[in-house]
C-alpha positions as CSV (number, residue, x, y, z in Angstrom):
1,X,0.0,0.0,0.0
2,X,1.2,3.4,-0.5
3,X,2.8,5.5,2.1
4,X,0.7,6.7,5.3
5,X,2.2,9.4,6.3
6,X,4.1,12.5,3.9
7,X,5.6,15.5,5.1
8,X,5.3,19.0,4.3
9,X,8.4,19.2,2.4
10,X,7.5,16.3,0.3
11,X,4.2,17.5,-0.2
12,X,5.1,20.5,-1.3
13,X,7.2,19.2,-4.1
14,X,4.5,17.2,-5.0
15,X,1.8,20.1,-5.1
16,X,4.7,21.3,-7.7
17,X,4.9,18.6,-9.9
18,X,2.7,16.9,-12.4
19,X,0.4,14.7,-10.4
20,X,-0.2,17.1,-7.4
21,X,-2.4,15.4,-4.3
22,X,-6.1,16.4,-3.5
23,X,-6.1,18.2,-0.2
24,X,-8.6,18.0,2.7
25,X,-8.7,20.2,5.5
26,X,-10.4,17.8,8.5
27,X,-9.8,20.2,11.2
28,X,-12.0,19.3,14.1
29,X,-12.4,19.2,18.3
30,X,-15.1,17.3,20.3
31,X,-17.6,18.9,21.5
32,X,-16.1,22.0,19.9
33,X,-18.0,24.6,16.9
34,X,-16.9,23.3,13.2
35,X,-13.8,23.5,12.0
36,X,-14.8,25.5,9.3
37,X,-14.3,28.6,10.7
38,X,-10.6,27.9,11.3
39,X,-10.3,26.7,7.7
40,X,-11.7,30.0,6.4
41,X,-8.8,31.8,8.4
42,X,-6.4,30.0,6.6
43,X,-5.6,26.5,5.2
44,X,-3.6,24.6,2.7
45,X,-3.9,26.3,-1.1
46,X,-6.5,24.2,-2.8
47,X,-7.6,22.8,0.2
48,X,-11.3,21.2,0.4
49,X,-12.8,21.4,3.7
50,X,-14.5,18.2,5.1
51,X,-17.1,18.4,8.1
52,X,-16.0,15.3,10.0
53,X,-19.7,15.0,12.0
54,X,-22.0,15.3,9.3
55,X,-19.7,13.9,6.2
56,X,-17.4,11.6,7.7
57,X,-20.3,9.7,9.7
58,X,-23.5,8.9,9.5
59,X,-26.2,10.4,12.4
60,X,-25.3,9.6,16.0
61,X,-27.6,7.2,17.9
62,X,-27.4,4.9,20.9
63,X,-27.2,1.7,18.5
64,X,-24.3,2.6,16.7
65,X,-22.6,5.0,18.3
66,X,-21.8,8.8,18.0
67,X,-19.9,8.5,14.6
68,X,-21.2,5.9,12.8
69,X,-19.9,4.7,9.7
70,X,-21.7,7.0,6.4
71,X,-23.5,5.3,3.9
72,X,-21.5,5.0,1.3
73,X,-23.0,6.9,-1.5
74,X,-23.4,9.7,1.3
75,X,-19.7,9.7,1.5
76,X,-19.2,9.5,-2.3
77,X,-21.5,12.9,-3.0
78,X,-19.6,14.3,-0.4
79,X,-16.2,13.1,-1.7
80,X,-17.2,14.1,-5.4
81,X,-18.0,17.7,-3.8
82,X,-14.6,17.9,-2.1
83,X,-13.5,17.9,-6.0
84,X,-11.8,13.7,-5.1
85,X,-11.3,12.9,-9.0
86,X,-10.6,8.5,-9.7
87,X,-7.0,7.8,-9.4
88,X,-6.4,11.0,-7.7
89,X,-3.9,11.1,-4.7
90,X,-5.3,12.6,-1.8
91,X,-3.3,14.2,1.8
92,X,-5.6,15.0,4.5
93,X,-4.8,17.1,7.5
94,X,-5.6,18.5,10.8
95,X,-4.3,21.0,13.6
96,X,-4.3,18.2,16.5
97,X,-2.0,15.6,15.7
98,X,-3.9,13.8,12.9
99,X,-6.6,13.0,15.2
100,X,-9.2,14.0,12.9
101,X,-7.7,13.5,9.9
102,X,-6.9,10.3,10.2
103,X,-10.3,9.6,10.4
104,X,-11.0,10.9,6.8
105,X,-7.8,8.5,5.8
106,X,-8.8,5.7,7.2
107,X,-12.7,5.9,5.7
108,X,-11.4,6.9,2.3
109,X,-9.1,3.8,2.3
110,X,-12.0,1.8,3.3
111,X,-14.5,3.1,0.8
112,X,-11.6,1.9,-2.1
113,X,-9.3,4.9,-2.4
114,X,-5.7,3.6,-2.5
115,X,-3.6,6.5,-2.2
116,X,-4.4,8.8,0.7
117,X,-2.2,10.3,3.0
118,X,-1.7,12.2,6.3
119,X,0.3,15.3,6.2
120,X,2.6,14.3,9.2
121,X,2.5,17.2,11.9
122,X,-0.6,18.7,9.9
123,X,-0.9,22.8,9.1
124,X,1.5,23.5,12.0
125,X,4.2,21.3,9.9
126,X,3.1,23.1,6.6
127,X,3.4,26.5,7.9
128,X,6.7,26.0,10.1
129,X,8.4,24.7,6.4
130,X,7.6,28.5,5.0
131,X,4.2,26.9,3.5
132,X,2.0,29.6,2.4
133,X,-1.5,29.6,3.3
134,X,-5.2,31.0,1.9
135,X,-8.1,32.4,3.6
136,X,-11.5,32.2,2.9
137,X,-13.5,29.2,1.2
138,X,-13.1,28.4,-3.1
139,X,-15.2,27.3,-5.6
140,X,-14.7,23.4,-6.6
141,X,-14.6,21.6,-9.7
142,X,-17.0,18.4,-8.4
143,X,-15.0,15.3,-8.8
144,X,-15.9,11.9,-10.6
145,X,-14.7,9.2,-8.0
146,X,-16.5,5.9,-7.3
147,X,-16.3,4.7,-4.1
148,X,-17.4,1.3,-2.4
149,X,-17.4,0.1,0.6
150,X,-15.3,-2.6,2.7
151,X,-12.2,-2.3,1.4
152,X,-11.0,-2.5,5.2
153,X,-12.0,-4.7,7.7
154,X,-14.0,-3.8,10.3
155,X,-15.8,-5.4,13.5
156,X,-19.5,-5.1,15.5
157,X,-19.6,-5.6,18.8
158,X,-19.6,-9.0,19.1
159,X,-16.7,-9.5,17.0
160,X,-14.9,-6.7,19.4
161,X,-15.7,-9.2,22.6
162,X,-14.4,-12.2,20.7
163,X,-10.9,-9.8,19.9
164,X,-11.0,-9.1,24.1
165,X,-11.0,-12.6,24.1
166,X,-9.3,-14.6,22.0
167,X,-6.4,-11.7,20.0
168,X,-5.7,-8.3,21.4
169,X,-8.4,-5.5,21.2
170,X,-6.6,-2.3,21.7
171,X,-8.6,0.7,23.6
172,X,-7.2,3.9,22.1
173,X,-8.7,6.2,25.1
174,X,-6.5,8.2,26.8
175,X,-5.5,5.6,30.0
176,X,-7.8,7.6,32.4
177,X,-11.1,7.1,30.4
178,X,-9.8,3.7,29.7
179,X,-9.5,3.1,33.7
180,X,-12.9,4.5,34.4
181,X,-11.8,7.6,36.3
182,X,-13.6,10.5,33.8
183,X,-16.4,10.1,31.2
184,X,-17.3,12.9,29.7
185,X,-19.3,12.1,26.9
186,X,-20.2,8.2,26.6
187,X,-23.2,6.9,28.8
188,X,-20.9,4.9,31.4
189,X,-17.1,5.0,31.8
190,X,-14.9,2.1,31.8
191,X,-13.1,-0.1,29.0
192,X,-14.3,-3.7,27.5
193,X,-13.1,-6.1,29.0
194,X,-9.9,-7.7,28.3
195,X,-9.1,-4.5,25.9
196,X,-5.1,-3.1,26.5
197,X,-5.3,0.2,27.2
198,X,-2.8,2.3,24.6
199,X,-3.7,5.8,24.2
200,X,-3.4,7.1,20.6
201,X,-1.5,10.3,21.9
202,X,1.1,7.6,22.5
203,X,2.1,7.5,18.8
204,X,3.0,11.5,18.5
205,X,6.4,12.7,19.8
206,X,6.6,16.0,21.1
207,X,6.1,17.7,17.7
208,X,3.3,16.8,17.2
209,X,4.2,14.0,14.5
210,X,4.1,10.4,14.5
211,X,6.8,8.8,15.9
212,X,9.5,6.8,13.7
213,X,7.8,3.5,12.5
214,X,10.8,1.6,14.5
215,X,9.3,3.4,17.5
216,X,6.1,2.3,16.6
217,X,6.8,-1.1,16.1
218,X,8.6,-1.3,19.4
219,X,5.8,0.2,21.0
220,X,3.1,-1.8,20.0
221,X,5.6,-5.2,20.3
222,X,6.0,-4.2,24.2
223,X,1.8,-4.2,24.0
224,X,1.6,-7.4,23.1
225,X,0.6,-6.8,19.7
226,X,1.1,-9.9,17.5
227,X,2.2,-9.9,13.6
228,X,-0.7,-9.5,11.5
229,X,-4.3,-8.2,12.5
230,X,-5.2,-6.6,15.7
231,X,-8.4,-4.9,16.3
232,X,-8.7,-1.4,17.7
233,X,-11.6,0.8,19.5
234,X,-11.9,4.1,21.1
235,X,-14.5,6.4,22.1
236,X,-16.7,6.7,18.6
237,X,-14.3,5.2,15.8
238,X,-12.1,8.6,15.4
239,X,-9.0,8.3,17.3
240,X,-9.4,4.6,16.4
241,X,-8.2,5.5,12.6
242,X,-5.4,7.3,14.1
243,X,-3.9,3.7,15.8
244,X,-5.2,2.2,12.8
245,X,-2.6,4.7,11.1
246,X,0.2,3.3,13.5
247,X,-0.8,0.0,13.3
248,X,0.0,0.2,9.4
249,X,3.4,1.7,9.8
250,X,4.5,-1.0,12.4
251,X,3.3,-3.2,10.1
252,X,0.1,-4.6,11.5
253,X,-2.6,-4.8,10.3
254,X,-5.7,-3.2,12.1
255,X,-9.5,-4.7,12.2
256,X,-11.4,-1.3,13.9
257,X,-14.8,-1.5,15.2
258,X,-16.5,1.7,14.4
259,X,-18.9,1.6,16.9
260,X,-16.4,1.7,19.7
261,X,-17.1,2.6,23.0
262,X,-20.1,4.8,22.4
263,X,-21.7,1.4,20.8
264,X,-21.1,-0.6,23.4
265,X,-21.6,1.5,27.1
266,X,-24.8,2.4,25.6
267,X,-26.3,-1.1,25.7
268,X,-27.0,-2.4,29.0
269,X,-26.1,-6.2,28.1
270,X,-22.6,-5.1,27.7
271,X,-19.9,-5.9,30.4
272,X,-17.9,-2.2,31.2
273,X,-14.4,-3.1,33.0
274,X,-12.6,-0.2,35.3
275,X,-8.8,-0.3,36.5
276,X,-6.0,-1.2,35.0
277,X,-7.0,-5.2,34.2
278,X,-5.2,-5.2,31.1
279,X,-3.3,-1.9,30.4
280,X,-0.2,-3.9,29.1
281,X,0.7,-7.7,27.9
């Protein structure tokens, strides 16, 4: 598979040369406004901004969670509006680690597009290389690309407790909503059980960037992560696409349950686990 990550230096001289990337500006906070606003201020040239809440998901509801997977010929009218073109390469991008836009990588990939990537570090990257920026929103040309979906696996709740069970389900919370201590958005707090907690901040150094795929390999190897597949959850199937992102770079291969945690705490039937039970292999 192609690269999952590109930095802004290597986009640049991309966005120079004669097969220049699709941009998406996925900028996006829970709980906070749209990131729209910040995109008007200033984003990538060319950039297409993507509403993660109401494009990159389907309506919220107790039975499949707060960010549900879109239908996908939702996702393609939306992806055709963003100006996406067949056989295009696309870079997505945030302002909070790839949180967000990992998100729009990972669903693209599923729905069949083969070449997207995250601009590692996101605008602060871009801007810190001399990167220019534009304010203000632009007209699109609509785009042409087909899109289907399943082109990643994926897991319902019952496949997530078999994963606690029998492989490694990895719980991308931050280790505090992941012990049960704060919950403050899903119905109740807590983990499934038998999930390892490894908070998808984890996979950012300092700057902001992912770390080094050695690092990441190391990391995940000290988790107990096996070769080959290894499903992944977090709070509504966001973040989750950001350890997905890892997971690919430390050459895994990640099974994500898009339902995640806002799925499962809200249906009674389902076992919550608190503590530290199995925060490391």
């Amino acid at each position: 598979m192609p690269d999952v990550i590109v930095s802004a230096a290597d986009l640049a001289r991309e966005l120079d040369g004669p097969r220049p990337p699709r941009l998406l500006d996925v900028r996006w906070t829970l709980g906070g406004p749209p990131g729209i606003g910040a995109y008007r201020e200033g984003h990538l040239p060319g950039a297409s901004y993507v509403d993660l809440d109401t494009e990159l998901a389907a309506a919220p509801s107790a039975a499949a969670g707060r960010h549900p997977l879109p239908d996908v010929a939702d996702l393609q009218s939306a992806a055709r509006r963003w100006g996406l073109r067949a056989g295009e390469p696309v870079v997505v991008y945030d302002d909070s680690g790839a949180m967000s836009a990992a998100r729009a990588w990972w669903l693209l990939r599923w729905a069949g597009v083969e070449d997207v990537r995250i601009l590692d570090g996101g605008l602060a990257a871009w801007t810190a290389a001399g990167g220019a920026v534009e304010t203000g929103e632009r007209d699109v040309e609509p785009g042409d690309v087909e899109l289907s979906p399943g082109h990643l696996p994926t897991l319902d709740a019952d496949g997530a407790a078999q994963w606690a069970d029998e492989g490694v389900l990895l719980d991308a919370h931050a280790a505090e909503r992941y012990r049960g201590e704060v919950e403050p958005v899903d119905q109740r707090a807590g983990h499934i059980p038998g999930a390892v907690s490894a908070p998808t901040a984890q996979n950012l150094g300092a700057d902001g960037r992912f770390l080094p795929a050695d690092d990441l390999t190391a990391r995940f190897a000290a988790l107990g992560v096996p070769e080959g597949d290894v499903a992944v959850y977090c709070g509504s199937g966001v973040t989750a696409a950001h350890q997905a992102a890892a997971l690919v770079m430390a050459g895994r291969t990640p099974v994500l349950y898009p339902g995640s945690w806002s799925q499962w705490s809200a249906d009674p039937e389902r076992p919550v686990a608190t503590g530290e039970d199995a925060a490391a292999r």
